[in-house]
C-alpha positions as CSV (number, residue, x, y, z in Angstrom):
1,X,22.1,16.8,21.6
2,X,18.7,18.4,22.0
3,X,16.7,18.9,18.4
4,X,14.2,20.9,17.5
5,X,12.2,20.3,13.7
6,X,10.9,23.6,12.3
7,X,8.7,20.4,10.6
8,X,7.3,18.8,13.0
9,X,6.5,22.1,15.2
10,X,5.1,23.8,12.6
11,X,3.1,20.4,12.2
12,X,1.8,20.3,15.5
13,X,0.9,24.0,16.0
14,X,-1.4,23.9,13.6
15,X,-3.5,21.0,15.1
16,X,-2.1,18.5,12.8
17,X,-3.8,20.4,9.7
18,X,-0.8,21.1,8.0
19,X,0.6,17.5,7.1
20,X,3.6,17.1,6.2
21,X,4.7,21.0,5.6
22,X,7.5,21.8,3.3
23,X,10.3,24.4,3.8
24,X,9.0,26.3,1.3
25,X,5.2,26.5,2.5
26,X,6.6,27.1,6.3
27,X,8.8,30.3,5.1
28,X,5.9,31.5,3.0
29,X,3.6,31.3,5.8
30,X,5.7,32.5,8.7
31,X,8.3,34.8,6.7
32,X,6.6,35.7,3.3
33,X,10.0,34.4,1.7
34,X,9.8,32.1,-0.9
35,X,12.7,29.4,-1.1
36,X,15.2,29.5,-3.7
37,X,14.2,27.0,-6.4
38,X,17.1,27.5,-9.0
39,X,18.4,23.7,-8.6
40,X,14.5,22.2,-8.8
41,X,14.0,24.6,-11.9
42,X,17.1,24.2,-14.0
43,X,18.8,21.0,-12.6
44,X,16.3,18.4,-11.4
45,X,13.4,19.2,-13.9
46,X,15.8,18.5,-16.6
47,X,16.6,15.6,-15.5
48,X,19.8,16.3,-13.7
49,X,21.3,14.8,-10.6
50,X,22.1,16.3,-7.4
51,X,25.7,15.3,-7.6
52,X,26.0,16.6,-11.3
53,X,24.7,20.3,-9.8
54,X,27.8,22.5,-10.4
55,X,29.1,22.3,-6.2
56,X,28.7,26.8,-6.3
57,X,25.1,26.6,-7.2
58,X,24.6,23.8,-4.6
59,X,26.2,25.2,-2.1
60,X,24.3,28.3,-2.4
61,X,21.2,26.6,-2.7
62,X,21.9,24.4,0.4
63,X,23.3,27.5,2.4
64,X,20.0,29.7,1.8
65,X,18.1,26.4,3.0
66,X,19.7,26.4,6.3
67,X,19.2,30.2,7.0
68,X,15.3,29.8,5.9
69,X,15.3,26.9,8.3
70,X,17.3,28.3,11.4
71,X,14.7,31.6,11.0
72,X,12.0,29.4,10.9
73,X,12.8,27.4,13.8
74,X,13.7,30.4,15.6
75,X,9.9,31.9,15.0
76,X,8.2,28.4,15.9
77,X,10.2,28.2,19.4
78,X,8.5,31.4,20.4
79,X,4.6,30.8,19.4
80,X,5.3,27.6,21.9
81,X,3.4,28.4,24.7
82,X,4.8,27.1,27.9
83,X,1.8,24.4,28.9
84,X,2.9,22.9,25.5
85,X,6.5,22.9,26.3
86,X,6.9,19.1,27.2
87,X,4.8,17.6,24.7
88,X,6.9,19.6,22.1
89,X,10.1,18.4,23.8
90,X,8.6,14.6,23.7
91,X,8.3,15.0,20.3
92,X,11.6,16.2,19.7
93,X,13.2,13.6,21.5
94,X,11.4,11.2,19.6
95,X,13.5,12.0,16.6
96,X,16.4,10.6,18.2
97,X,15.1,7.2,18.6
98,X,13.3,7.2,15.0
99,X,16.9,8.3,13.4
100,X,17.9,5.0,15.0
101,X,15.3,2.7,13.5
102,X,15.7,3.9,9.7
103,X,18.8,4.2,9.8
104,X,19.9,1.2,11.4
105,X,16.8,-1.0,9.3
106,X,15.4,-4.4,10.5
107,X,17.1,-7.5,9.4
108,X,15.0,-9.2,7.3
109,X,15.3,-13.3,6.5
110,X,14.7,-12.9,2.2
111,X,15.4,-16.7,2.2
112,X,12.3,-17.3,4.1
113,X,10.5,-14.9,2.2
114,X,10.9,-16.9,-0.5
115,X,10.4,-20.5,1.2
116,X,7.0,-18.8,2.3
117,X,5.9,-17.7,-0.8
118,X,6.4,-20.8,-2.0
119,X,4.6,-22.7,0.3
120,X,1.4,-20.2,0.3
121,X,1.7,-20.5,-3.6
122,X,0.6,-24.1,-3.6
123,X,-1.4,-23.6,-0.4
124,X,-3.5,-21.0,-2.6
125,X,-3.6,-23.3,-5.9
126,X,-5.0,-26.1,-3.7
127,X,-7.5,-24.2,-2.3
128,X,-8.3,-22.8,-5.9
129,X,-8.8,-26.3,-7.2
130,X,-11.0,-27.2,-4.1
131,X,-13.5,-24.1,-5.1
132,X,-13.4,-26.4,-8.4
133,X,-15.8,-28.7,-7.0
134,X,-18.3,-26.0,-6.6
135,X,-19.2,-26.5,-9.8
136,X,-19.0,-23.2,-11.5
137,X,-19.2,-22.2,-15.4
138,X,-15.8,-22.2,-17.2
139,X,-14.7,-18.5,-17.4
140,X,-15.9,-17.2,-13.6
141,X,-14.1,-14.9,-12.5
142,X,-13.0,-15.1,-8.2
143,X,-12.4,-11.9,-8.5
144,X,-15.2,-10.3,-9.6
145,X,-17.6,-8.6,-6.7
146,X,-20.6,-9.1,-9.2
147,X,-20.0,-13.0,-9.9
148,X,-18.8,-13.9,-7.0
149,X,-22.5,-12.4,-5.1
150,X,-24.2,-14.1,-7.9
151,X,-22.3,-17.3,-6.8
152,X,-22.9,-16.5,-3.2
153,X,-26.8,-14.8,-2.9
154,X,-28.3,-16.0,-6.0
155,X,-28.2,-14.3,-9.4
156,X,-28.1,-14.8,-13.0
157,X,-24.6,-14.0,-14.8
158,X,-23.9,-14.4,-18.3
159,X,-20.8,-16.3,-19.9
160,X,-19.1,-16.3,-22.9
161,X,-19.5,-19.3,-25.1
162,X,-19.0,-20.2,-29.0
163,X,-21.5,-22.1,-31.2
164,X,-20.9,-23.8,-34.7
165,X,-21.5,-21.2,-38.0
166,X,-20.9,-22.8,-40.7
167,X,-17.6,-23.7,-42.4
168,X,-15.0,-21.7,-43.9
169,X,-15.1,-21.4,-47.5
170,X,-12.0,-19.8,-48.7
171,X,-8.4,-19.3,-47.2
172,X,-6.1,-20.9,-44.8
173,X,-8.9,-22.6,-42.8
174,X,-11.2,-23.5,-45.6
175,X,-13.5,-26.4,-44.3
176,X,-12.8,-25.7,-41.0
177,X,-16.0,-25.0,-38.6
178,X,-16.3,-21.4,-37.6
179,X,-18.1,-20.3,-34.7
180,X,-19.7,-17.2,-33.5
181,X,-19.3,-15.9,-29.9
182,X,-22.3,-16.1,-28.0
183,X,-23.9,-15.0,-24.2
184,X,-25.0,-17.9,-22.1
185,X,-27.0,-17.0,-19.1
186,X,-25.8,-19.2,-16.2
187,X,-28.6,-18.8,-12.6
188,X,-27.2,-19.1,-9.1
189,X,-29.2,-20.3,-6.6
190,X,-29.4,-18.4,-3.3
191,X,-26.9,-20.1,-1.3
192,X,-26.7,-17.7,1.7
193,X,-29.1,-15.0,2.7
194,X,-28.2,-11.2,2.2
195,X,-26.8,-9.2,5.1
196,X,-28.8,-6.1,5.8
197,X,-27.5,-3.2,5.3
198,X,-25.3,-5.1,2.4
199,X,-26.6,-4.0,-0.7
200,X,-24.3,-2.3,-3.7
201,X,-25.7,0.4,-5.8
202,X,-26.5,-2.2,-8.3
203,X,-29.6,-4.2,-7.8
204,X,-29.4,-7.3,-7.3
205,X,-26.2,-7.6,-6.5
206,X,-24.5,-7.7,-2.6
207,X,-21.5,-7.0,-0.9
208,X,-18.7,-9.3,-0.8
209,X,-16.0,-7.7,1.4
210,X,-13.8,-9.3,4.0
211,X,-16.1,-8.2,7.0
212,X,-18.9,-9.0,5.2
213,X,-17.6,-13.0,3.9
214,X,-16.6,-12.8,7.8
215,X,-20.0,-12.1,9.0
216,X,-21.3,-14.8,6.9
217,X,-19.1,-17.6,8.8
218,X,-15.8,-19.2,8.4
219,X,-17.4,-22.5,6.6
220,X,-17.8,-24.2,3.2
221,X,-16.6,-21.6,0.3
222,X,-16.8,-18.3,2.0
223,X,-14.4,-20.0,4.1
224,X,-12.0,-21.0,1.0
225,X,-12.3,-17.8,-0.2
226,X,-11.5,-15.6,2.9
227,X,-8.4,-18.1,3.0
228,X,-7.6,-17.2,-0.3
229,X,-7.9,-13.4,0.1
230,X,-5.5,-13.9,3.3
231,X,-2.7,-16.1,1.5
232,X,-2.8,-13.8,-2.0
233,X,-2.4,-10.9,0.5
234,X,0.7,-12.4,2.9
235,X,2.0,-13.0,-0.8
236,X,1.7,-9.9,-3.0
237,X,2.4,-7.2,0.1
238,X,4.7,-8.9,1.9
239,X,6.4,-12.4,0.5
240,X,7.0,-10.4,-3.0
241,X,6.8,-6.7,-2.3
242,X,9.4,-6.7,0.7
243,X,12.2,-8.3,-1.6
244,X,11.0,-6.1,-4.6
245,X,11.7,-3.1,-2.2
246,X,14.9,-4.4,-1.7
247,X,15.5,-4.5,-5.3
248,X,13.9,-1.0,-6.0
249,X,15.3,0.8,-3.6
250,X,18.9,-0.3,-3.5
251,X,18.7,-2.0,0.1
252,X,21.0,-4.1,1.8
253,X,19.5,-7.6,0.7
254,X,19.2,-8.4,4.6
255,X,17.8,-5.6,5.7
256,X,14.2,-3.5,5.4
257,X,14.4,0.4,6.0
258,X,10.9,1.6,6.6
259,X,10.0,5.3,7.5
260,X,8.7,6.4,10.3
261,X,6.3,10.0,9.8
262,X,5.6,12.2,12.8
263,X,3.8,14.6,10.6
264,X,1.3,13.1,8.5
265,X,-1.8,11.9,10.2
266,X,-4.3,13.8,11.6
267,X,-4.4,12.9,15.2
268,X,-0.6,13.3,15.7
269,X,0.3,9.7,16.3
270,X,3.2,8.0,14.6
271,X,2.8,6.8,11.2
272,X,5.0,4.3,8.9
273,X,5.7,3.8,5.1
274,X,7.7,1.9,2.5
275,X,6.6,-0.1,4.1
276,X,4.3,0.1,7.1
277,X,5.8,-1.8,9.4
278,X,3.3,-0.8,12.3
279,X,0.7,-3.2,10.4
280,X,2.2,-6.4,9.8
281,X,0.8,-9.6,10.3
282,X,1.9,-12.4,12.6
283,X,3.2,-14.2,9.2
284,X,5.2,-11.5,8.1
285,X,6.7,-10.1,11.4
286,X,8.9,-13.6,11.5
287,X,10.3,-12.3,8.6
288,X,12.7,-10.1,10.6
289,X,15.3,-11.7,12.9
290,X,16.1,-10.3,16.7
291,X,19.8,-8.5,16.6
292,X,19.4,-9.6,20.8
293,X,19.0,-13.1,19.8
294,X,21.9,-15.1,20.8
């Protein structure tokens, strides 16, 4: 069956500046007809679910849809000039093939997700404890762009600490010590060399991005820590989010159904979500299992 997507031709006349367009932003444009709301007004902003819609409002509703969108598509086939003709019909043929892939999902092996996350787990903890020898003050924070430059260019960072003040005198911990919270000011020395062009909006203090770590080389702790980055990020998108998906979204535990958007970036190639299955690392990709394997 040939298709044609009022959507994705309204889409693509426009340049790819109207992302995404909705039915009701398409008939306003091109018709100056607004699309019947009633169900989004009184039934879903209340709270109430397609299926509990009494079926002669529905149907209405659903009904008026299909004549915006038949008018619409009828409009858009015209403004198609004929030099445009086959990219539009690539397009269109395209849907076919997308219709495919959600619907049919990849199969996805959630028993070595979990092996995996396993395994990076204590790969990440032993890296953790080998950053331990680096010496730092108790309480830095990894995570922290402004420590972790300090760490890396040179700089002075203050800590919490607690000094003896006096004793209790009354109550539950009479006699006990008290202490008083105090700043401790801990200095870095340099141990790598800034990278022009690095520098934050706070003085003193340097960029610590991936590409810039990267830049700096692959050894000693800017090594550890680009390793770190990598494993928490195989682990929290893919190793825990994929199978949370799963959860979430009511999915077949052995499969992933990921979108796939012709109508949402601004050059007009493909896009994916939920998830993005176009940018998956080698780690992750052997997550999903061939249906041609034998």
């Amino acid at each position: 069956k040939k298709l044609w997507d009022g959507q994705l031709a309204y889409y693509m006349l426009s340049m790819q500046q109207h992302r995404f367009p909705s039915l009701d932003l398409i008939a306003f444009e091109l018709l100056g007809k607004n699309k019947d709301d009633v169900v989004k007004k009184e039934y879903w902003a209340n709270g109430i679910e397609t299926d509990k819609v009494p079926w002669d409002v529905l149907s209405k509703y659903c009904f008026l849809d299909c004549i915006l969108t038949s008018q619409i598509c009828k409009l858009l086939m015209e403004k198609v000039e004929p030099d445009q003709k086959v990219l539009f019909s690539l397009a269109m043929q395209d849907l076919h093939v997308l219709e495919d892939m959600e619907w049919n999902g990849l199969h996805f092996d959630r028993n070595k997700a979990d092996d995996l996350l396993e395994q990076t787990t204590q790969q990440r903890n032993e890296l953790l404890t080998a950053l331990e020898a680096e010496k730092v003050p108790e309480g830095f924070n990894w995570s922290s762009p402004k420590q972790l430059s300090a760490l890396l260019y040179g700089g002075t960072i203050e800590f919490d600490d607690r000094i003896p003040d006096g004793v209790y005198k009354t109550g539950a911990k009479a006699g006990q010590v008290k202490f008083k919270r105090i700043k401790i000011p801990h200095v870095f020395p340099r141990r790598y060399k800034p990278l022009k062009g690095s520098e934050s909006s706070v003085e003193g203090v340097y960029s610590t991005d991936e590409e810039t770590l990267t830049k700096l080389g692959k050894e000693g702790i800017v090594g550890k820590i680009l390793e770190i980055r990598r494993i928490e990020k195989l682990m929290s998108t893919y190793y825990t989010k994929l199978p949370q998906m799963q959860e979430d979204l009511h999915w077949d535990k052995n499969y992933i159904y990921g979108n796939f958007d012709q109508t949402t970036t601004a050059t007009g190639r493909l896009a994916s979500s939920k998830p993005n299955l176009q940018n998956f690392p080698p780690e992750a990709n052997r997550l999903f299992i061939s249906r041609y394997r034998t």
